[in-house]
C-alpha positions as CSV (number, residue, x, y, z in Angstrom):
1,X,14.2,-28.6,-1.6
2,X,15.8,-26.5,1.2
3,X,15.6,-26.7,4.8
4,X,16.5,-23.9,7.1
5,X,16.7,-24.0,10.7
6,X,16.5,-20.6,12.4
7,X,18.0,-19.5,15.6
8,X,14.2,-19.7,17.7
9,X,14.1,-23.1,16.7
10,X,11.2,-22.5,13.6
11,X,12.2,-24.9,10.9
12,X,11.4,-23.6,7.4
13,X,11.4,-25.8,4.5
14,X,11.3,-24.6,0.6
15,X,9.6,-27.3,-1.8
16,X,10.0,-26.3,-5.3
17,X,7.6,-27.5,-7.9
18,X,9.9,-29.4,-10.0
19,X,12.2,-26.4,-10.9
20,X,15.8,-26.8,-12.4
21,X,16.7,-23.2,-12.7
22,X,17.4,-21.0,-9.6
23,X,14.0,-19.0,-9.0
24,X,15.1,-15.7,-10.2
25,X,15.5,-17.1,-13.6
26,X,12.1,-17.4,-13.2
27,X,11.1,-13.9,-13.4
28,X,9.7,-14.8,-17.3
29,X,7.3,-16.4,-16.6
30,X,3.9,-14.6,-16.0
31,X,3.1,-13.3,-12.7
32,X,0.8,-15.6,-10.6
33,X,2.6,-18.7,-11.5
34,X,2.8,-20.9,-7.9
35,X,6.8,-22.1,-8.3
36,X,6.5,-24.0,-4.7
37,X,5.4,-24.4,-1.5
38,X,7.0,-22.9,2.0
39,X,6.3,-24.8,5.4
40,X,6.8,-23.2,8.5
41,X,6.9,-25.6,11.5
42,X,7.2,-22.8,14.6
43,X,8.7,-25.5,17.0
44,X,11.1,-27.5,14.5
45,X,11.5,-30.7,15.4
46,X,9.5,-31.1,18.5
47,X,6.4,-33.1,17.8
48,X,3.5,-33.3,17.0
49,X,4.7,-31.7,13.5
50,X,1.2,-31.7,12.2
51,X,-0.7,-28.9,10.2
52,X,-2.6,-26.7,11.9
53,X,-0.7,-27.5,15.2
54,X,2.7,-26.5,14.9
55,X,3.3,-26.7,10.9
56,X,1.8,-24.2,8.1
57,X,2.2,-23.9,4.4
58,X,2.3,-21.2,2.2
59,X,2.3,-21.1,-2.2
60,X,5.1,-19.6,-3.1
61,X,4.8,-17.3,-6.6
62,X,7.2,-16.4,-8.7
63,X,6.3,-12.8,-8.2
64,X,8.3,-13.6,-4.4
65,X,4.8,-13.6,-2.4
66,X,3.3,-16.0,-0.5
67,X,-0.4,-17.0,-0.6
68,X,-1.2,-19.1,2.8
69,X,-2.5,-22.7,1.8
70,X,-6.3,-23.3,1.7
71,X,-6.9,-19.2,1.9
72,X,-9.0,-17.5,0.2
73,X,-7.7,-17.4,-3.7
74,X,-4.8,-19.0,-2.7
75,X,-4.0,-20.5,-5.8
76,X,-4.9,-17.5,-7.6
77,X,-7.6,-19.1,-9.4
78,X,-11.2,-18.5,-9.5
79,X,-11.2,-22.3,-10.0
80,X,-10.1,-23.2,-6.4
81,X,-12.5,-22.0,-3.4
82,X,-11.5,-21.6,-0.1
83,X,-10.5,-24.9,0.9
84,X,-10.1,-24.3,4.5
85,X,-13.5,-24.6,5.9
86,X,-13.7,-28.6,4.9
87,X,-10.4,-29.3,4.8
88,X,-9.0,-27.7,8.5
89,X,-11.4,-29.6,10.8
90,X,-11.3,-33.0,8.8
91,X,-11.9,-34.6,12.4
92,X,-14.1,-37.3,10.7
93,X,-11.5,-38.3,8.3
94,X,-13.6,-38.0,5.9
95,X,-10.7,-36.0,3.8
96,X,-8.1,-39.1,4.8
97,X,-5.1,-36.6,3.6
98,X,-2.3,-36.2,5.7
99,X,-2.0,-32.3,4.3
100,X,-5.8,-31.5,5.9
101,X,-3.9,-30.0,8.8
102,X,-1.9,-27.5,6.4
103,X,-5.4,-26.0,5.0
104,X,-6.0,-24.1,8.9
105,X,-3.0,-22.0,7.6
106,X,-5.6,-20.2,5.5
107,X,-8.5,-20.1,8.4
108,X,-5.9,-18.0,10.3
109,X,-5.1,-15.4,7.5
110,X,-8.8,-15.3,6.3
111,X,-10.1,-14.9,9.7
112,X,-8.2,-11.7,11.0
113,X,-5.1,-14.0,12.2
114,X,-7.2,-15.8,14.9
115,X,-7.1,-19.5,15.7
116,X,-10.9,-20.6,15.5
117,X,-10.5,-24.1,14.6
118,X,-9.5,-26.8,17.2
């Protein structure tokens, strides 16, 4: 796992799904293989560092993009839907997962960039 602090004061930290290799020794495995998981917090560490607010997630492939978490075939997989419309506004709990926050990172790229959650 890394952690980057940038010089606007965004925090980015690199999750790596259990990899032992540095990820461009990874470039043999098929395309469409999720390797990880980027979080962007825009304020560092200024609270309320929850997702949705001030954190975001993306996948992280070892093709070098990014898919944003909860979007549209984020995972790549017909077997995932888009996760963002129950998982973003879990207001009622009813989710209980402390990443439900992180899904609204797909609600913003699947809905022209906007903000339409609350």
């Amino acid at each position: 796992n890394r952690r980057y602090n940038l010089e606007d004061g965004v925090t980015i930290y690199i999750q790596l799904d259990g990899l032992t290799k540095p990820v461009d020794t990874y470039a043999d495995i098929p395309n469409n293989q999720k390797i990880g998981t980027v979080y962007v917090d825009i304020n560092g560490n200024e609270k309320p560092n929850k997702g949705g607010k001030d954190m975001f997630a993306f996948y992280f492939y070892n093709d070098g993009t990014l898919r944003p978490y909860g979007s549209k075939g984020a995972d790549r997989s017909s077997k995932n839907p888009v996760l963002w419309n129950s998982m973003c506004n879990d207001t009622d709990g009813v989710h209980s997962r402390k990443d439900a926050g992180l899904y609204c990172t797909g609600s913003i790229f699947d809905n022209g960039l906007k903000v339409i959650y609350q």
